[in-house]
C-alpha positions in Angstrom: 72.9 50.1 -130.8 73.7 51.0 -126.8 70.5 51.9 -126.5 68.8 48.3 -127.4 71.1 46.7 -124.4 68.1 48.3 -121.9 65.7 46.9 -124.3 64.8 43.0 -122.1 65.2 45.2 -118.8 62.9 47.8 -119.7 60.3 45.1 -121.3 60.6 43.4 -117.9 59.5 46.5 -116.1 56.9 47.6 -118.3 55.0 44.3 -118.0 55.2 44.1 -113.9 54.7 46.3 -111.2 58.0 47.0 -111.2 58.1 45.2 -107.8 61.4 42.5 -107.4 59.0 39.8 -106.9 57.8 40.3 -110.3 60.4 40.4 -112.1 61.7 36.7 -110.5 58.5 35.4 -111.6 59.1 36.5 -115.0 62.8 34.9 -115.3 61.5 32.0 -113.8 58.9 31.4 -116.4 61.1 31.6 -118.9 63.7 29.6 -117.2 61.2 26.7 -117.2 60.1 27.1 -121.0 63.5 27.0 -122.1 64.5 24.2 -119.8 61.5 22.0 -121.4 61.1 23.7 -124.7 64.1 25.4 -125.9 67.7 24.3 -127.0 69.3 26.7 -126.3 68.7 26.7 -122.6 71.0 29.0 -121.5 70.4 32.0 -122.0 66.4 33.8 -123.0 65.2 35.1 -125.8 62.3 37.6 -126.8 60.2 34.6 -128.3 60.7 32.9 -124.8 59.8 36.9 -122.9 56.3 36.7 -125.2 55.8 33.0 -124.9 56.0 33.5 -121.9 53.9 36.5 -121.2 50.2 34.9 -120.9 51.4 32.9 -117.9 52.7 35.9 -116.3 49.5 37.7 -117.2 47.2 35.2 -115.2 50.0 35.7 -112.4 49.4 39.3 -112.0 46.1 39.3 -112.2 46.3 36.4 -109.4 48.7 39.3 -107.2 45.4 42.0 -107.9 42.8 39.2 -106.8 45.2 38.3 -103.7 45.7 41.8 -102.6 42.2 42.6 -103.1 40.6 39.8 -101.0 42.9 40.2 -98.2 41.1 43.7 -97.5 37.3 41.9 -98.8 37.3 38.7 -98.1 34.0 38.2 -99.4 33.8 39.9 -103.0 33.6 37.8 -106.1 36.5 39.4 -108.1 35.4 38.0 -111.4 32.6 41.3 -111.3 35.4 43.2 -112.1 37.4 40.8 -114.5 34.1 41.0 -116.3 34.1 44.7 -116.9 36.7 44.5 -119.4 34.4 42.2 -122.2 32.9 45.4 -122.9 35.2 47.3 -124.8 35.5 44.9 -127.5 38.9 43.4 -127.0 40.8 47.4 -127.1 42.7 47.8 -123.8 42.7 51.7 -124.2 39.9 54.2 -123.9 38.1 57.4 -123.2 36.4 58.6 -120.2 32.9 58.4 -122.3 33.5 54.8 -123.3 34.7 53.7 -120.2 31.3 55.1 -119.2 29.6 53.2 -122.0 31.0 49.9 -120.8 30.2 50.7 -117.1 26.1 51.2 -118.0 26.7 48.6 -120.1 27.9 45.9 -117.4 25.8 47.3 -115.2 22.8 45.8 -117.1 24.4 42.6 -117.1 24.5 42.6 -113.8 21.1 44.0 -112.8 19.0 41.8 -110.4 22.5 40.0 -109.4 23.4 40.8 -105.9 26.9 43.0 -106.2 29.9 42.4 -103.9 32.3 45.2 -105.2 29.9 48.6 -104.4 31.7 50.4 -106.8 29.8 48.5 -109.3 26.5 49.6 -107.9 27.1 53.5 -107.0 28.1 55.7 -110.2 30.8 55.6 -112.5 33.0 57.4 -111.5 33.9 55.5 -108.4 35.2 52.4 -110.8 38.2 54.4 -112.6 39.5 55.1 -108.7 39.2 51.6 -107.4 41.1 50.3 -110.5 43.7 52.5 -110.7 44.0 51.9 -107.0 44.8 48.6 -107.8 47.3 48.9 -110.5 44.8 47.6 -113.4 44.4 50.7 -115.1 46.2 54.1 -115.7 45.5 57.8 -117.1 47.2 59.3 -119.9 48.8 62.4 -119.8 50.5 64.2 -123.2 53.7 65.4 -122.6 55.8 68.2 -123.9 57.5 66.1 -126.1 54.7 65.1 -128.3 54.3 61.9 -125.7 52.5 60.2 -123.5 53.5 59.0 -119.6 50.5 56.5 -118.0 50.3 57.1 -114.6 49.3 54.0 -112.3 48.9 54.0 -109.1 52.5 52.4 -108.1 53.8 54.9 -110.0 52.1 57.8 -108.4 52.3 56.4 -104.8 54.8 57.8 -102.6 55.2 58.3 -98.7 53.6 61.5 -98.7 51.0 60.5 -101.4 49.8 57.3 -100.3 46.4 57.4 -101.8 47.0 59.2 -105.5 43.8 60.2 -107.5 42.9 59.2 -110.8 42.5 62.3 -113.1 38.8 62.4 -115.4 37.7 62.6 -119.1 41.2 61.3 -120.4 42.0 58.2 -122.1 43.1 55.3 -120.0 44.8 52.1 -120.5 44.6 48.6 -118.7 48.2 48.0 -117.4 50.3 46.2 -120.1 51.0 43.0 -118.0 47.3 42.3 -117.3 46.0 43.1 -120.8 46.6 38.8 -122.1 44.5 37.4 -118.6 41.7 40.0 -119.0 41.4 39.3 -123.0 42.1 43.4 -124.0 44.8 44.8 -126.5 44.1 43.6 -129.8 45.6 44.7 -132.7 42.8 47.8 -133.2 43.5 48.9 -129.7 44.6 52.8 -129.1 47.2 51.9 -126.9 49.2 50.5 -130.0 49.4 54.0 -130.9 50.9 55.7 -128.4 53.7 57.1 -128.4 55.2 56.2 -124.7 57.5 58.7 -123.2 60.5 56.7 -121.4 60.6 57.1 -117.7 62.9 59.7 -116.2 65.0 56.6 -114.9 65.5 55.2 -118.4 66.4 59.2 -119.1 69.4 59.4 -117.1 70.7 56.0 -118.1 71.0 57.3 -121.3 72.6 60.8 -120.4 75.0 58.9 -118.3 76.1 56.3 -121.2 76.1 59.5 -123.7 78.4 61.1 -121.0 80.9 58.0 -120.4 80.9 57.8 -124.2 82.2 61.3 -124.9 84.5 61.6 -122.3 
C-alpha cells in the first residue's frame, strides 16, 4: 500500500513536463472543477485528475505552440497538429508508420505553401523537430523487460543541450498531449507498455524500504 501514496504525484509528472508551472496548472484545474462541480471540495480525486485532463491537454499543447512561435513567428502550427490524424487515433508507433503518415500528410498538403520546412524536406527531419519539442519520445527496452521513453526534457542537460532522437524504434506522443491532438485510443501500443519507473521514483522506494526495516 506505501507504494500507492506516490501514485497522484507520479500521475502529475507523467502528464506534464515535469516543469513547476505545470504542475500549478494542473491543481488549479482541478481546484476549479471541484469548487463548481464537486462536493467534496476539499480535497481531489482521480475522477477530478481525468476530468480534468483534456483541459490540461489543450494547455500544453498551447505551451508547445507558444514556445514554438516565439523562435517562428510566422509558421502555422496546426501543419503539425495535423500530422497526428494519420495514425488513426494510436498515439504509439514505428519508425515505418511514422513514415507512412509523413508521405501520407505530405499529400494532403501538396500544392499548399508549407511554413514548418521540416514538412517539406524528408522524413527524417520531423521525428527531430518533435522530439525537440517535447511532443514525442523514443522507446528504449530495458534490462528489466521494460520500457523508458526518452523526451527531449528528459534527455536535455547542460552539457547536452540539443539531444538526438534515435531511428527505426517505436515512438510515442507524450502522455499529456495525447487528449488535444485526438491520439491514444484504446487499440493504441502505448497501452501496452510496460513503463519502467524513473530512477527518482527508484530511490524513493529504496529509501521507504530502508526507513521501514530499520
Amino acid at each position: 500500500m506505501a507504494g500507492r501514496m506516490d501514485d497522484p504525484f507520479i500521475g502529475l509528472l507523467r502528464y506534464s513536463f515535469c516543469r513547476p508551472r505545470d504542475i500549478i496548472q494542473y491543481l488549479q484545474l482541478m481546484q476549479a472543477y471541484v469548487k463548481d462541480r464537486s462536493t467534496r471540495k476539499a480535497t481531489f480525486s482521480k475522477k477530478s485528475f481525468y476530468i480534468c485532463q483534456i483541459d490540461f491537454s489543450n494547455y500544453l499543447l498551447g505551451e508547445v505552440k507558444d514556445y514554438f512561435s516565439f523562435y517562428h513567428s510566422t509558421v502555422d502550427f496546426d501543419e503539425v497538429v495535423g500530422f497526428f490524424s494519420g495514425f488513426g487515433g494510436n498515439s504509439a508507433f514505428t519508425y515505418e508508420e511514422f513514415q507512412g503518415a509523413f508521405d501520407r500528410h505530405s499529400k494532403r498538403l501538396k500544392g499548399k505553401p508549407l511554413t514548418i520546412k521540416e514538412l517539406t524536406s524528408s522524413s527524417d527531419d520531423l521525428p527531430q523537430f518533435l522530439y525537440a519539442l517535447n511532443v514525442i519520445g523514443y522507446t528504449e527496452h530495458t534490462i528489466s523487460n521494460g520500457v523508458f521513453v526518452h523526451y527531449g526534457f528528459r534527455d536535455r542537460t547542460t552539457v547536452k543541450l540539443r539531444p538526438k532522437v534515435k531511428f527505426n524504434l517505436e515512438y510515442q506522443v507524450h502522455p499529456g498531449l495525447q487528449r488535444a491532438l485526438l491520439v491514444g485510443g484504446v487499440n493504441t501500443p502505448a497501452r501496452k507498455l510496460k513503463l519502467a519507473p524513473s530512477t527518482e521514483l527508484k530511490s524513493r522506494r529504496r529509501a521507504r524500504a530502508e526507513r521501514h526495516e530499520s
